[in-house]
Structure formats: C-alpha cells, structure tokens
C-alpha angles and dihedrals in degrees: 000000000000115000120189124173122205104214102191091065136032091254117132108209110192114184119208115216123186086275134136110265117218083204133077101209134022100252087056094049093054083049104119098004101079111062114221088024116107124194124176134161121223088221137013082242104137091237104027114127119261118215108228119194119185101205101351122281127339091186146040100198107018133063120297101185115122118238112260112220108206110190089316101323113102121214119202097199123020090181121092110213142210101280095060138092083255113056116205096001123174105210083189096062088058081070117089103220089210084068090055118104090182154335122224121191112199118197110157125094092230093054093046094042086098095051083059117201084341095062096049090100094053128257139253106205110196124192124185135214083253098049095062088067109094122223133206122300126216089249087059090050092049097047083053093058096048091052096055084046 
C-alpha cells in the first residue's frame, strides 16, 4: 500500500498495491491512517457495519455518515440498518479490496463544495481496478454512426 499525502488540502490519497491486506474490509483498512477520520465497529463480527465519522460529528440529530463515492456513483449511506432484510449489513465488505486502485478522504469544505449538502459530512471517494477503465463516450457512438452512414 501507497500512501501519498497532498499537503496543500486536507485530501487523503491511499494507493492499493497487489498486497496482503491485514483487513477485511476497506473501512477497516482506512481505520488509524487518516487523521480526523474514526472508524469504529459495534461488534468484532466480520460484516457488521462500521460507523465512520470525517471530523467528528456535524450533527446531533441527523445522519453523520460521509458520501461514499464508488467509480462515479455516489452512496449516502453503505450501512444496512435495522429495518432491512439484512440486518447489520456492511455494503463496504461486498467489495474485494484487492479490486480497489485507490481511496480518497476528503475532509475540507473546498474539496467537498462539488458533492453539494450531500458532501458536508465529507466524502470518501473509491475507485477500482475496473473503474479506471474508461468506457465508450457518446462522441465515439456517434462517430460510429456516421461512419456506417
């Protein structure tokens, strides 16, 4: 694992190499390397939900949990509840950390201005191996269409 620190901002940029990972899940794995982020589990359960917290807590009744950013898509909230058919469910341990290319935290209000409301809590931006990977655009697919014209 590549760490790289920008010091001119408060991002946090982790880079996954093909390495063993002494974590399960990726929220654990970021547990103790980003300072001001807290992770912590209810249980040592391998599944259960963590609670992450950039910066403490923004708010004493609503929901304190960061956007997760997945390749692009963002997620509000990564944990299942209580009131689902899975109870205590961690989204983030469905992903295989040797899939992931890299894990940005954002904490700063400048770098989390674009993410809007949803971004006040900070945001954890994840991108795999199979994100980076980019697709084709609707330029290509009209150029495409002109050439079989």
């Amino acid at each position: 694992m590549y760490c790289i620190k920008c010091f001119f901002s408060a991002i946090f940029l982790l880079f996954f190499s093909n390495i063993s990972f002494s974590q399960i899940s990726i929220d654990q794995e970021l547990k103790g390397k980003v300072a001001g982020l807290t992770v912590f589990s209810q249980s040592g359960t391998p599944g259960t939900p963590s609670y992450i917290r950039i910066r403490g807590n923004g708010s004493l009744i609503g929901n304190n949990a960061p956007l997760f950013i997945l390749d692009g898509v963002p997620y509000e909230n990564f944990n299942i509840g209580e009131n689902s058919r899975f109870p205590g469910l961690n989204m983030l341990s469905l992903i295989n950390t040797l899939d992931v290319h890299s894990v940005a935290v954002l904490k700063n209000a400048k770098d989390v201005a674009p993410y809007g409301v949803r971004g006040s809590n900070g945001v954890i931006v994840i991108t795999t191996k199979k994100g980076l990977k980019p697709g084709p655009t609707l330029k290509d697919l009209l150029l495409k269409m002109d050439i079989i014209d």
